[in-house]
N, C-alpha and C positions, 0 to 999 in steps of 0.2 A: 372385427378389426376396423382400424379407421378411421373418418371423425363423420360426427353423425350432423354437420353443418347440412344447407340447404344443397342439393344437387342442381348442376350447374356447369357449365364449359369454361374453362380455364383459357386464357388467352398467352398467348406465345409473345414475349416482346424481347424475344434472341438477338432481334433487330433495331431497337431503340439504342438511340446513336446518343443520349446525356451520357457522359460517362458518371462511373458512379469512383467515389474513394477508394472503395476496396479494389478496383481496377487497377491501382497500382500500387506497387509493395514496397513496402517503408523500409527505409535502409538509414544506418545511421551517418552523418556526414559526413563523416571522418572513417577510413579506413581502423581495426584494431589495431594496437603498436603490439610488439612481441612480447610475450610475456615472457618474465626471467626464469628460468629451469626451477622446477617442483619434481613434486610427485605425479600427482593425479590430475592437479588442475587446470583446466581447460585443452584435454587431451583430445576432446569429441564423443567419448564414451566413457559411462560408469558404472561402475560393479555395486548391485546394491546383494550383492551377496549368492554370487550363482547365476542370477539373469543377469548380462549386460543390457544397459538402455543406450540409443543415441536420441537428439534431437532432430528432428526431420522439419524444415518450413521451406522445401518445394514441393507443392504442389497440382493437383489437375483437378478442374471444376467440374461438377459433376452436377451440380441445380442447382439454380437462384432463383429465389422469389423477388420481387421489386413492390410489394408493399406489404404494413404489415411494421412492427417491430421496431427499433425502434426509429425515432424519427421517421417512420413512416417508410423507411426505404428498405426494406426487406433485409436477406442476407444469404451469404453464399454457402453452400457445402460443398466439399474437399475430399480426396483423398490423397495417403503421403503420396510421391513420386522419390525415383532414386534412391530406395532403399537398399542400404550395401548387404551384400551376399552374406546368407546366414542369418538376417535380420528377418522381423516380422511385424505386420502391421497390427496392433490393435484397435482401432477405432479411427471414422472418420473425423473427420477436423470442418467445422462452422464458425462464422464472423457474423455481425451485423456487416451491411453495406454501406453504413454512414461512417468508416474511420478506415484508414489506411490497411490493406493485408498486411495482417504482425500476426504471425502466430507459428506455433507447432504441433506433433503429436510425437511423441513416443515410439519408436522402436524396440522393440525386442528380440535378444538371441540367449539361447539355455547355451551354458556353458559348462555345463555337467552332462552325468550320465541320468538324474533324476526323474526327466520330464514334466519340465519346468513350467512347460506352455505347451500344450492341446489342440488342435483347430477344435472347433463348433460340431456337436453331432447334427443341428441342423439351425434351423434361422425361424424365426417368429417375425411376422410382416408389423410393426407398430404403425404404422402411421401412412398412408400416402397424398397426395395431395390434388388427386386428379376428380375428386367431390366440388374443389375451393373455387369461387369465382375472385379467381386473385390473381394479379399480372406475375406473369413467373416464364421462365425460360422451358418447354415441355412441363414433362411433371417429375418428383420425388418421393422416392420411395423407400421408408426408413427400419430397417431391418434389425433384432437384435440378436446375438448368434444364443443357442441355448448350449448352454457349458456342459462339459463332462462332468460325471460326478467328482466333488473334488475342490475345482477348477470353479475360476468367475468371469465372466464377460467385464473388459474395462472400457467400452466402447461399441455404436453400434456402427451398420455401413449402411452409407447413402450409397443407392442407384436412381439411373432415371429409365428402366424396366422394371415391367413388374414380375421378371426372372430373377429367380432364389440366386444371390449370391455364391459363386464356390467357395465350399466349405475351404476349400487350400488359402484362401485370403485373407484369412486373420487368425488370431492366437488367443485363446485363453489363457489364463495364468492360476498356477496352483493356488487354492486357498489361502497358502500361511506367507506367501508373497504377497499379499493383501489388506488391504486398509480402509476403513470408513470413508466416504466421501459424502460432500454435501455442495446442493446448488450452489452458485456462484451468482456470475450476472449473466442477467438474461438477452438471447441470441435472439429469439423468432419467436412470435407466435401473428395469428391472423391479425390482429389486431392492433392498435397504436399503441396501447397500452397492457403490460401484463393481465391477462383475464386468467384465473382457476380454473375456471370451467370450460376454458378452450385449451387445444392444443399447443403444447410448449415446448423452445429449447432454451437450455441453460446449459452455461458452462460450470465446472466441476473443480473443485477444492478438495483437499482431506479437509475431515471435520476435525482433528487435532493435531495444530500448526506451532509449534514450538519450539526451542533450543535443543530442547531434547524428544521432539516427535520427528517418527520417521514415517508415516505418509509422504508418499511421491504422486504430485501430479503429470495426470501423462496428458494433458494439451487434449483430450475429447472431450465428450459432451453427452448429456441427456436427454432423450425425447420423452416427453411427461405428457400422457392420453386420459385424462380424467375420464373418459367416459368406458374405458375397459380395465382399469383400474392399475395401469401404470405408471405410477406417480413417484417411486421409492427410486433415488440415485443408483447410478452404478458405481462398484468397489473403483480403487486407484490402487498405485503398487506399497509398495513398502518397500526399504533400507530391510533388512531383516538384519543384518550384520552392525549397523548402525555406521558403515564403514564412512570415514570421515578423511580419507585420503585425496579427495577430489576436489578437498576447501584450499585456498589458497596460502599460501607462506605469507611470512611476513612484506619478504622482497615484492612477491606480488600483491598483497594486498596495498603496498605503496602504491603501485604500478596502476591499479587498477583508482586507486582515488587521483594519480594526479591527470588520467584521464578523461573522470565525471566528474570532478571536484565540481559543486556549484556555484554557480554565481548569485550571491542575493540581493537583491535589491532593496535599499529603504526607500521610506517616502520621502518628497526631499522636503514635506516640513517634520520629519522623523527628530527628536530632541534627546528620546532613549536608545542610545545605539548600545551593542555588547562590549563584553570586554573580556581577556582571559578571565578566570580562576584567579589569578595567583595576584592580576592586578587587585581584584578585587581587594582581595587578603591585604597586599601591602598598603593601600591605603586608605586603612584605617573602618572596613570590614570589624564586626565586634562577635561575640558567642556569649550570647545568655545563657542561663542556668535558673530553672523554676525556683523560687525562694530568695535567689541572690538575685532578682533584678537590677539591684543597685550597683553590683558589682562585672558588670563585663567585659570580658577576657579578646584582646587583640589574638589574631591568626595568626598562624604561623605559615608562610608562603606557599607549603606543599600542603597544610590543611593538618600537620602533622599532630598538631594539640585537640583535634576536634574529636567527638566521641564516637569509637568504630563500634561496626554493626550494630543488635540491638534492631529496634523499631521505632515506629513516629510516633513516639510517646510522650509528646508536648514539653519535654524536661529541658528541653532543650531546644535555640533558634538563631539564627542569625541577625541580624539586623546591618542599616550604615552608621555612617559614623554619628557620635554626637554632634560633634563643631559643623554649626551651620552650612560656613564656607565648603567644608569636607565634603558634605554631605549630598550638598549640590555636584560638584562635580564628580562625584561618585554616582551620582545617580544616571548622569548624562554620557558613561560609559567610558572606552576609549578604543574604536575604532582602528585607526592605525596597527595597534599591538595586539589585536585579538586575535584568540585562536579555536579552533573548532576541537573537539575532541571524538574519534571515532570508536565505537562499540559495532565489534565485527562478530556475526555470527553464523551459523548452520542452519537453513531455513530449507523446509518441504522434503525433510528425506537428506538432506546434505543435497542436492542436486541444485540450490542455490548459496550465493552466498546477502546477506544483508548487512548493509553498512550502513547503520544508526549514527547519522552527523550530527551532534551537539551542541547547542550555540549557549552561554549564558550572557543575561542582561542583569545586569546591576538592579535596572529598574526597569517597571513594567504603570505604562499610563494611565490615566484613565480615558474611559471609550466615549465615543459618541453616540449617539441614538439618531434612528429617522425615526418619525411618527407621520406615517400618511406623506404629507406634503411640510414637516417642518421639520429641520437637522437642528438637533441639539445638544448642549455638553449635558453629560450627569455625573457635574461635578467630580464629584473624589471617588466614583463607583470606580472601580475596576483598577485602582493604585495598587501593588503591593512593589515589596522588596523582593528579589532575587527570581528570575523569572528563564526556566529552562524551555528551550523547543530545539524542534527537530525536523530535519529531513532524513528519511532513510531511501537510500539506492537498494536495488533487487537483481542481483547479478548472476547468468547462467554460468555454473562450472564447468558447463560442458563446453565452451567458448569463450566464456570471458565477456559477455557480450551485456548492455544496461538492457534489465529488460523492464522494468517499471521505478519509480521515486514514489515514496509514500510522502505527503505535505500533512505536518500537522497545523490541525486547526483549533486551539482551544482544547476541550478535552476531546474534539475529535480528530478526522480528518479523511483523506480519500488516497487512494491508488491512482496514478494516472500511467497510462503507458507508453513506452520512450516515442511509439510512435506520435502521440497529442503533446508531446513535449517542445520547448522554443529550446532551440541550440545556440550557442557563440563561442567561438571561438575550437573548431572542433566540435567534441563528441562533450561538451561541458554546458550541461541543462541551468536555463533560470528559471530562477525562484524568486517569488518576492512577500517580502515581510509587510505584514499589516500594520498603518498607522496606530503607533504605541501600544498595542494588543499582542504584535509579533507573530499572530499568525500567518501561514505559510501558505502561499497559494501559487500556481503553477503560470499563471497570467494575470497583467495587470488590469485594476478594474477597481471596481466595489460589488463586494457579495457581503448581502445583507443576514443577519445570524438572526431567525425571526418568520414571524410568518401574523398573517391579517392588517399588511402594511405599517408594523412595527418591528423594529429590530436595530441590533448592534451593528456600525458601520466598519465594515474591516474594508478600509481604504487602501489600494496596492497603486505603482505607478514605478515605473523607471526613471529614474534620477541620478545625477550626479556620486551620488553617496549609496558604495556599492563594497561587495565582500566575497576577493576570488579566495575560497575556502580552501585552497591547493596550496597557497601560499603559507600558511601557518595551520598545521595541525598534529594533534595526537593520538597514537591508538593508545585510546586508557583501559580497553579491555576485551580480550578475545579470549574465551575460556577454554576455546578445543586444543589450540597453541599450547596451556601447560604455562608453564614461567618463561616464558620465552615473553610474556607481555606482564610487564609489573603494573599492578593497579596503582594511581595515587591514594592518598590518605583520605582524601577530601571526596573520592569517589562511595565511600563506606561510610560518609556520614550519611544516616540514613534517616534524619531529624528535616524539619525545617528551614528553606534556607530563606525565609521571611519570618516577621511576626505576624499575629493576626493585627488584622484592623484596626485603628485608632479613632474612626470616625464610625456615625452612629448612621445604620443603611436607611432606615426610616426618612432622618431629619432629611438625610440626599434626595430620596425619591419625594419628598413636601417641597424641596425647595425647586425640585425640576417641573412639579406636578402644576405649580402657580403659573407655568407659563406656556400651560397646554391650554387651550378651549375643554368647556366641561365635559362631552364626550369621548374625548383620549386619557382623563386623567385617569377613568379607572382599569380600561385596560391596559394601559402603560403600568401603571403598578404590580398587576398580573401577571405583567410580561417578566418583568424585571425578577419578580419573586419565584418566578421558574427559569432563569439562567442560573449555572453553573457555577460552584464556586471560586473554579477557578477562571471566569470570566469578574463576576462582582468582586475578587479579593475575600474575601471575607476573612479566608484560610492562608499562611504561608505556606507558598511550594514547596513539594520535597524534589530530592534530586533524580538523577537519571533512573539509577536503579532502584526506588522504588514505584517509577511507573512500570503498568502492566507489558508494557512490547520488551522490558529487557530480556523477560526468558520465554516472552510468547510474542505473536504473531500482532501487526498491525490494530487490524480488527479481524 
């Protein structure tokens, strides 16, 4: 058992007076407003089919490390506190020390006569930390309980004794309440940066997150001991019921957007702002047809003439208008009148809700490049027609409470959690949109898309020219609801809503390359020819529902 690091005396710094972030616990600015009467949603508890869960985030410290992990500032472990009667704990709860205390674990109670949950026939010592010459508060001592036949451990328990936990402390849970899990992001290990071959914790995900996956995360964690060969996650719960009584109505899901509604922000030399849908259509928006190029066909305002489902089978595409005049100010949006559209779904087991915010842009610009020490345009790289993003919110059902915003960035993007989030006005998070690229980013700045001092400039900044998404939107589609949410027309076009390219990528990357020094031109070329299509244009964008997060998981 153990880590087989250098032996060594541990230093106590219980007494070091810096405070650290996780010293104080993140709350959101605003009070929650009431939510309007449902069913199940945000009751404090949810039936995933025989075990009741709640959310637990009070807690008592039980060892920190202070270096180490990330940022170098080590990280606290937990266990829940104020667990209501009948409840049980499954597993201790850990942070990094570099970001506000945000977090939870799981409770559970059997609500049957089955025997649902188990304690531990006894406990296995993984890991302690009284070997590490590492500033830390005493020592930790990480425990994993060994299940009943049957039965999985969802979690282990930190102590700071190296006395065997009682078994009455925590709960197994039967096998077929049970679900794959996989690492997440990483809490601790010795080192600044994640090492394999040292001792780890990570936090825990199901490994399949989807519209219709019923993996439930319960808020623990993994301790991963390469050197005794515990490396493999521990199980999470499972929906088994698939019960989806705990997602929110209609009324609340209003409720719940004009409370996080975001604000986004352009840049204010931003030229490509959005527009609805329907603006787009009525002026003067066109739909090709593969063979009739010469012939294409105006929209109709709901989208009603375009061709449903089917796939992106090039037969078909959007474009702007011909007439010059048109074409320009179609391109340049219209702001004022635009609207977001929300795609609301069942995320983690039903135990969250996601709210996929939608923005379209008529038009999407072309990018900038840094190269080392020079910002340059590349030309017509990164132009197309019709250009879809998104923020998606992550809401506990068990509360009603924002607990992360997904920013897309291109065809990626990041999770950040409400605690690292800016507020205004309220519990209503900003956001800001990247100069004529549109990606999303949670703070303004420049973050460069790129690496060896080359890369695409995604310029953010707060300005005048801004978009409170409360104000104008629509749910275009919630599929647990039933027809209680009518899809648009224009939501099933499942084609193109650009053409491809007009311009030739080569001549662009010759005509940017003349005004590099001879040394950048050929890794700038490089660079360029491994970005994304949907950064260079190349490709016309499809719409919402054929990207990957409609019926799965962020990333």
């Amino acid at each position: 058992m153990g880590n087989c690091l250098s032996q060594s005396s541990a230093r106590d710094v219980s007494k070091k007076k810096k405070a650290l972030p996780i010293e104080t616990a993140f709350r959101l600015p605003s009070p929650l407003p009431t939510w309007p009467p449902g069913e199940g949603f945000a009751t404090g508890t949810i039936d995933i089919g025989g075990i009741h869960v709640c959310q637990i985030s009070s807690f008592t410290k039980v060892w920190a490390t202070h270096e180490g992990g990330p940022d170098n500032l080590g990280a606290t472990f937990f266990e829940p506190s104020s667990i209501p009667d009948g409840y049980h704990m499954l597993g201790s709860y850990g942070q990094p020390n570099n970001s506000l205390l945000f977090g939870w674990v799981l409770a559970a109670k059997d609500d049957t006569d089955e025997t649902l949950l188990k304690q531990p026939t006894d406990y296995t010592l993984v890991w302690s930390s009284q070997s590490l010459k590492i500033k830390q508060d005493g020592n930790g001592f990480i425990w994993l309980p060994i299940a009943p036949e049957g039965y999985q451990a969802l979690g282990h328990v930190v102590t700071n004794t190296q006395d065997k936990p009682s078994l009455e402390k925590i709960r197994c849970v039967r096998s077929d309440f049970t679900d794959q899990s996989e690492n997440y992001s990483w809490i601790w290990g010795p080192s600044k940066e994640i090492d394999a071959k040292q001792f780890n914790f990570f936090s825990l995900r199901p490994s399949k997150r989807g519209l219709l996956d019923m993996g439930v995360c319960v808020g623990t964690f993994v301790a991963q001991n390469p050197n005794d060969g515990s490396s493999a996650p521990l199980a999470c719960l499972k929906n088994v019921k698939s019960n989806l009584s705990c997602m929110p109505n209609r009324s609340q899901i209003e409720t719940l957007f004009q409370a996080y509604s975001p604000w986004i922000y352009f840049h204010p030399d931003e030229t490509y702002l959005p527009s609805s849908v329907r603006w787009f259509f009525v002026n003067g928006a066109l739909l090709y047809t593969k063979g009739e190029e010469s012939k294409p066909v105006p929209i109709e305002p709901t989208g009603s003439n375009l061709p449903q489902g089917g796939s992106n089978d090039d037969n078909y595409w959007l474009d702007l208008p011909i007439d010059e005049a048109s074409k320009e100010k179609v391109k340049k949006g219209d702001l004022p009148n635009s609207q977001v559209y929300l795609h609301v779904k069942p995320m983690l087991g039903a135990t969250y809700t996601d709210i996929a915010i939608w923005m379209f842009y008529p038009f999407n610009g072309a990018v900038k490049a840094k190269v080392e020490f020079i910002d340059i345009s590349l030309g017509r790289i990164g132009e197309h027609v019709g250009d879809w993003e998104h923020v998606t919110l992550r809401i506990s059902n068990f509360n009603g409470e924002l607990h992360s915003i997904y920013f897309s960035e291109h065809s990626g993007g990041s999770w950040v959690e409400a605690s690292e989030l800016e507020f205004q006005g309220g519990n209503k998070p900003c956001s800001y949109s990247s100069l004529h690229g549109h990606a999303m980013y949670s703070k303004p700045g420049l973050v460069l898309q790129g690496s060896g001092g080359i890369g695409i400039r995604n310029d953010t900044a707060k300005s005048k020219i801004l978009m409170d998404t409360g104000l104008q939107f629509s749910i275009v589609a919630a599929e647990y609801l039933g027809s209680t949410i009518i899809e648009p027309p224009w939501l099933n076009y499942l084609r193109k809503w650009g053409p491809k390219i007009s311009y030739n990528l080569a001549d662009e990357i010759k005509k940017v390359e003349k005004l590099l020094p001879g040394k950048l031109k050929s890794a700038f070329e490089k660079f360029v020819k491994s970005l994304p299509n949907e950064v260079l244009g190349e490709e016309g964008p499809t719409g919402p529902k054929v990207k990957r997060n409609w019926n799965g998981d962020e990333v």
